[in-house]
N, C-alpha and C positions, 0 to 999 in steps of 0.2 A: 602333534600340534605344538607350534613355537610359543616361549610364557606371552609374545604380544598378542598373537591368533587365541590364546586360550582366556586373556585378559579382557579380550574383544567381544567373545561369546559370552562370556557372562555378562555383563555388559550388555550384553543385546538382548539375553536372557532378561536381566531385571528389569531391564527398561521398557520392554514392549507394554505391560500394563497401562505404564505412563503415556506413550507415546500412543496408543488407541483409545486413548481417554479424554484425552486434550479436549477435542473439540464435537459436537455431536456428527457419529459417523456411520454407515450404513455397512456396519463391518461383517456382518454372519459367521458363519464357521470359517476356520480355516483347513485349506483342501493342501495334502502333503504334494502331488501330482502339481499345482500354483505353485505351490514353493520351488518345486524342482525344475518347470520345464514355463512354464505361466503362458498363455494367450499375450499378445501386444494389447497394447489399451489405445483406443484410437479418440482423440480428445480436439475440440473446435474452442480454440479462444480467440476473445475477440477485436486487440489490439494487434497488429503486426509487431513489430521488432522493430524500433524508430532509432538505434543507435547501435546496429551491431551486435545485441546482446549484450552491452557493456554495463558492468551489474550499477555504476555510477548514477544512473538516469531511469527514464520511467519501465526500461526494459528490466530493471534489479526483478520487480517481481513476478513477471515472466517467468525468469528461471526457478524461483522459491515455489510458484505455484507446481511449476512440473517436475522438483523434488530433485532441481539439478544444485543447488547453490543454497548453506547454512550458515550462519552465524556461529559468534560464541554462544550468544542466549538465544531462546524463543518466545511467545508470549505462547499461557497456559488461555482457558476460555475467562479464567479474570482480567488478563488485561496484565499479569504479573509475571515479570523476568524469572527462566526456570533455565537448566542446565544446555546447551547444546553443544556445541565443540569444548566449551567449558563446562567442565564439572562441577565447579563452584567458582566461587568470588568473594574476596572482603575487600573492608574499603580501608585503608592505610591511615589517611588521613582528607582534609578537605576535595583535595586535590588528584589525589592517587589512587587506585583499586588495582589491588593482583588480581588475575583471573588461572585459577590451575586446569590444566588442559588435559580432555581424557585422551589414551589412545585412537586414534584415527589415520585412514590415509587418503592422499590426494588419490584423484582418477588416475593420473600418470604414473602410480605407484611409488613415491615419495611419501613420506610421512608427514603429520602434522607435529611440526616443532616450534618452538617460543619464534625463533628466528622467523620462520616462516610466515607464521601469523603476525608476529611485529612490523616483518616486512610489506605484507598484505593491504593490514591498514594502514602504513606511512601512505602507501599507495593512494589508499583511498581520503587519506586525510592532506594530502599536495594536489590531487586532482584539481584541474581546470575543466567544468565548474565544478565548485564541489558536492558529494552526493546530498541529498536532503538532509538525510540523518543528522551532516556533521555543517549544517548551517548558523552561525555565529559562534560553533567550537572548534577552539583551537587546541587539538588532539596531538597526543606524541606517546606511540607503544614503542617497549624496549623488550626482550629477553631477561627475564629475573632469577634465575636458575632454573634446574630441572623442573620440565614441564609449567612452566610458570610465565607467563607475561606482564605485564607492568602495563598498565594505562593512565596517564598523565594530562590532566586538560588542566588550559591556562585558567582560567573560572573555575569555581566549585560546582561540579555538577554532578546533585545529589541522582538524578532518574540514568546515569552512564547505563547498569545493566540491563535498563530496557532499552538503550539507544544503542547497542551493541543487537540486540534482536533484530534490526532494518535489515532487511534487503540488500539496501545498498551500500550494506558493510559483510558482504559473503566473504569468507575466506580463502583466498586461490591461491595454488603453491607459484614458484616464483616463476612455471613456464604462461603464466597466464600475460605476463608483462613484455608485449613486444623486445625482441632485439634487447632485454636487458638492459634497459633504456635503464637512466634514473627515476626514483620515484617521483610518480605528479607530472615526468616530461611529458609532451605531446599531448595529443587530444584525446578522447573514450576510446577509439577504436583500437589506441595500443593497447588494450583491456582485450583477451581474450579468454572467453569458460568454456570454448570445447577442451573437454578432459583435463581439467585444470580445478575442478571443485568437489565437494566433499560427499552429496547428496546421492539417495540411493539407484540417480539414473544419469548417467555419463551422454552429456549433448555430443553428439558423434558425425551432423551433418544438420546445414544449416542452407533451404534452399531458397536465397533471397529473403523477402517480406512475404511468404505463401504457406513453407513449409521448413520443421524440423523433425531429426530424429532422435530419438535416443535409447538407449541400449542398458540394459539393469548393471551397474556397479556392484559387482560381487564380493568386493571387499568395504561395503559397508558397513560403519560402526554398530548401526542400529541393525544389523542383520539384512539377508538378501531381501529384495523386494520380490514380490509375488509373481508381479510382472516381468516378463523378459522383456519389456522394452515398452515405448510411446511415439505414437506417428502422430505427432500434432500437426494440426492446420490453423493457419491464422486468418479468420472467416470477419470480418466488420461489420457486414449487412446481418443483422440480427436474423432477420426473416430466416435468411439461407443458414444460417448455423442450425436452428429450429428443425430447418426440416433435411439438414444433413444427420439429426438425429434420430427423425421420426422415418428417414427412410433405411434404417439403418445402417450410412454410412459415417458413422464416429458412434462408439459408446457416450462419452459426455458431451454436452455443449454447456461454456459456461453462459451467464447472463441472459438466460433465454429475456426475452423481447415480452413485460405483462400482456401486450396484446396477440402475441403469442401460445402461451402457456395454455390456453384453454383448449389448444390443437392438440395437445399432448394427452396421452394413456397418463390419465391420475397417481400410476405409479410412477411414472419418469418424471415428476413435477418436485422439487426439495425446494421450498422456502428458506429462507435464514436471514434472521434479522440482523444489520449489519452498522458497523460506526460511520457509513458513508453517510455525508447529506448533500444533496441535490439545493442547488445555493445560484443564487443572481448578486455577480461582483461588481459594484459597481467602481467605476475611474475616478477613482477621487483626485487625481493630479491634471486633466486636464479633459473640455470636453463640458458638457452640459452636466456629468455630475461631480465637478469640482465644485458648484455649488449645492453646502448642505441641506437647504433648501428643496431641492430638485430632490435630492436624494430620499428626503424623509416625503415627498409627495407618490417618489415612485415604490416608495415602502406601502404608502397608505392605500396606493392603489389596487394591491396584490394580495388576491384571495388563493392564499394557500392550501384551506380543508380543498378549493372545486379541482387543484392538483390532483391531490392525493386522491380522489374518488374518483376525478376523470382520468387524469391522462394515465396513473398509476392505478386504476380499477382496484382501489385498496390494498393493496399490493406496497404500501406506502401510510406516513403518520405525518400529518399538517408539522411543516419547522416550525420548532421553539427555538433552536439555537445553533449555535455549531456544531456545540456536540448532543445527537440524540440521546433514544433509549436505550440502546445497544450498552451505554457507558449507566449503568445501572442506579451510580452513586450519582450522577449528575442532575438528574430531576430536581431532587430534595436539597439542592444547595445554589440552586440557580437562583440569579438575582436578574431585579427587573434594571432594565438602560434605564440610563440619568444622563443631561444633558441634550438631548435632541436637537437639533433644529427647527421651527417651526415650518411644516411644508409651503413652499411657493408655488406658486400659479405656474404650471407646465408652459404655457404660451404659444404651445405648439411646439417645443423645440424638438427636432430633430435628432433619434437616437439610433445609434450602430449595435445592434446587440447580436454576440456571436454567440456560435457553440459547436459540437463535435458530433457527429452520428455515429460514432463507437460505442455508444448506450443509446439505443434505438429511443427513447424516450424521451432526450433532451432535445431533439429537433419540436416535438410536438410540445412538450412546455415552454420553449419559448414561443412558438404560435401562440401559445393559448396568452401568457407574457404580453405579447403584441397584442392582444386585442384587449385586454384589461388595462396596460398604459395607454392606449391609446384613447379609449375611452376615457382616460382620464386628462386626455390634452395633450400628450405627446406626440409624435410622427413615429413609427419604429420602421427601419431597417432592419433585416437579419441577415445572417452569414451562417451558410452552415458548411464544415467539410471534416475532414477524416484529421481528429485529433494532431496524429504527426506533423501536419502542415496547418495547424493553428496555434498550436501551441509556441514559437516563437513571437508571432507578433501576439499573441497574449500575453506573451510576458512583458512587452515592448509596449505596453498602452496603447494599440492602436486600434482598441475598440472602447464604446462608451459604458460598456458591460458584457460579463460573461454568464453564459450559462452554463455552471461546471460541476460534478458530479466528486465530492473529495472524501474520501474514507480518511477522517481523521484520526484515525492509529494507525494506517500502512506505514510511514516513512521511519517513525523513531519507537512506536508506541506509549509514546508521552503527549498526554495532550496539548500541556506548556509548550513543548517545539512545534508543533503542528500553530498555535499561535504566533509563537516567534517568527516561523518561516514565510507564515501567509499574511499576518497583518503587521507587521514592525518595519521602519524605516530602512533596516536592513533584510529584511526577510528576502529570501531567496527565490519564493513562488509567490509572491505578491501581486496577483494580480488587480486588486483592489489600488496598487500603486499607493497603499496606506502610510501617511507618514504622521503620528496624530502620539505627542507627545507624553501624554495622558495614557494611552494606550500601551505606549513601549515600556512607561514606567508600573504599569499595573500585569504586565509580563514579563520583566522583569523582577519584579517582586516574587510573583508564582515559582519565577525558575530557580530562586533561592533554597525554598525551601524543600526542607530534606523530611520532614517529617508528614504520612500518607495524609492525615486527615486533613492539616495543614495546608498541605499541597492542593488540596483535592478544594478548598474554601477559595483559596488564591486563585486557584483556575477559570474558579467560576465567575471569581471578580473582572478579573481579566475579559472573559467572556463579554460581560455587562458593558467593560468600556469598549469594547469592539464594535457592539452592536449600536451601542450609544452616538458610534461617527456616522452609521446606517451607510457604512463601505459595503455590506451583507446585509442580505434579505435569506435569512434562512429559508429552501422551500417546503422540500419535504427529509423525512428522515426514512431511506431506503431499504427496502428490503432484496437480500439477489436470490433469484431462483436459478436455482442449476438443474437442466438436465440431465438425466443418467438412465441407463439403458436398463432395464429389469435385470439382465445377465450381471451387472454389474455389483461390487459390494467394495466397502473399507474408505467410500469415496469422503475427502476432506470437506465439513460445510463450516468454514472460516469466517468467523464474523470479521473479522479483521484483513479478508479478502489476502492473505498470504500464502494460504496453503491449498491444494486443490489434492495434489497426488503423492502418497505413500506407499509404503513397506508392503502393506496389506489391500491396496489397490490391485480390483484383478477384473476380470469376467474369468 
């Protein structure tokens, strides 16, 4: 065995405690026969692939969920940056953090070196558009010597090693980059991750928006996965993922459908409580709720406990905020909005309110939506279709509200950027179209600070002036239920909705 092969197994040796520990996980014994030859794991999720699989966009955690695609860091079940292509990290000064890099290698058989990884993220930090992660920072990695990288942002920004944890900063060797194009030229699709990432299961075919494959990565850091490989299918209709479960064609389905779950064998049923909240955005730039007014009527209108016990059959927790329970420290420091509007008379105004049927449940919240504003004097329209194809004109203001479902730790695991991105005049997923001065500057402030407790008072501030524009109707704070087949064991239950499939994933 060569000193990197034998560097590697130790290494996957000490690490496995950590890495089964993370998050709560249905791991049982492990069987030597899985290790060596493993069953395929046949898996139903429930978004298609909207960009190619290009890790830049809402496809990043696609591939993180099915254990194709890793960062430098990951977040542990706190919420806290831990070691992953990086072994550690300090911070130099305001501006700078070395990251030292363990042994790893790409799927193509290339190594993970300073170069490679600096090149990865220039990549992802020139991107047109650019990924969430790296929305209002202006990022620059260099090669620092042996095994070492340099990370540089123009701003000081204290939370970088959890914003190195996204998704949509996976690390791919340089054949991932069309034609050796320049970094950031062209659009997502010069991004490619067949056999180009790090993670313990190499995407090997890619058929359309339907189906992928992928094949165990033998030379993974963390050690061989159990499974020889994953037939995923991309299912949207909840119902039918359900019962591609129950009839035993896929081991997991994620997101089962709450008014589903009661179809299911009580052992194939996993709760987990999760940083998503299920949220009504409303158009603050143009439209019936540019006036604040409207906004704080359509607030007062909206009985959130008859959500959570109707449409989510408890399955769900009436919204306080942005960020729910899942974010543990955030109850005890939440502050009430200041500022309001005083509501106006609806007058009947006519409202466009959209949403996606890729979470089986937000079509029927916003029915339920429509009959609660309307009774309160409004007209409602809705819009419903398949995420991929609403998602532009939502970002585009071309409804008067959204009904959207946001796990606010997927994109950076900092709750400050998840603010920045969604409610600031420059935010990137703004759907609220929020531009509310007071606002930018009370996140702002949060993003300063480097010190946790600190951080964690500021966010909540922020929070306050958010809610205080009533751009958001927080509704419910979600729980996801997963699927999994009795056969099954090691399966990932990710509060932070990034990880589904590992090392120790099998039937």
């Amino acid at each position: 065995m060569s000193p990197l092969r034998r560097r590697r197994f130790a290494a996957a040796v000490l690490l496995a405690p950590l890495l089964s520990g993370c998050f709560a996980a249905n791991n049982g014994g492990s069987s030597s026969s899985g290790a060596a030859g493993g069953d395929r794991l046949r898996v139903a999720l429930a978004f298609p692939p909207a960009e190619h699989f290009s890790p830049y966009g809402a496809d990043a955690t696609l591939l993180s969920r099915l254990g194709v695609t890793e960062g430098l860091t990951r977040l542990d079940a706190n919420g806290t940056a831990v070691p992953a292509l990086a072994e550690s990290w300090t911070r130099e000064n305001g501006h700078s953090w070395l990251f030292t890099l363990r042994d790893a290698t790409f799927q193509d058989g290339s190594e993970v070196t300073p170069k490679a990884v600096a090149a990865s993220l220039t990549h992802a930090a020139e991107a047109k558009p650019v990924p969430a992660a790296l929305s209002g920072v202006r990022l620059t990695a260099e090669t620092a010597g042996d095994r070492k990288v340099r990370i540089t942002t123009a701003d000081a920004d204290p939370a970088l090693p959890l914003r190195m944890s996204s998704p949509g900063l996976a690390v791919l060797s340089g054949k991932a980059y069309a034609d050796g194009k320049k970094a950031g030229a062209g659009a997502k699709d010069t991004v490619d991750p067949v056999g180009t990432a790090t993670g313990p299961f190499e995407l090997t075919k890619v058929t359309g928006t339907t189906r992928a494959s992928l094949d165990r990565f033998d030379d993974y850091w963390g050690g061989r996965a159990q499974a020889s490989g994953v037939d995923a299918r991309f299912i949207a209709d909840g119902a039918a993922r359900t019962n591609a479960l129950r009839t035993g064609e896929v081991d997991i389905a994620e997101a089962v459908p709450v008014s589903q779950a009661a179809s299911l064998d009580k052992k194939t049923v996993h709760e987990t409580g999760t940083s998503r909240t299920t949220s009504l955005l409303l158009n603050t730039r143009k439209g019936a709720f540019a006036d604040a007014g409207l906004r704080a009527a359509a607030r007062q209108a909206i009985d959130t406990s008859a959500l959570a016990k109707g449409v989510y059959e408890g399955h769900a927790d009436p919204g306080k905020g942005i960020f729910g329970p899942a974010l543990t420290w955030a109850e005890g420091k939440r502050e009430k909005p200041s500022g309001r509007a005083e509501a106006a008379a609806p007058g009947g105004r006519t409202l466009n309110i959209a949403t996606y049927n890729n979470r089986p449940e937000l079509p029927e919240v916003a029915q339920v939506l429509q009959r609660q504003l309307e009774k309160a004097g409004f007209k409602v329209e809705l819009t419903v279709r398949d995420y991929a194809r609403l998602e532009s004109d939502a970002l585009d203001g071309k409804f008067d509200a959204i009904v959207s479902a946001r796990n606010t730790m997927l994109d950076t695991g900092d709750p400050v950027s998840i603010l920045a991105s969604d409610y600031t005049c420059k935010g990137s997923y703004n759907l609220a179209q929020l531009c509310d001065k007071q606002a930018d500057a009370a996140v702002a402030k949060a993003a300063g600070k480097a010190d946790t407790a600190e951080r964690q008072d500021a966010t909540m501030a922020a929070e306050a002036a958010v809610l205080g524009t009533d751009a958001v109707v927080p509704l419910v704070h979600q729980r996801i239920i997963t699927g999994v087949g009795t056969s099954v064991q090691g399966v990932t239950y990710d509060p932070y909705e990034r990880a589904l499939l590992g090392t120790g994933t099998r039937r």
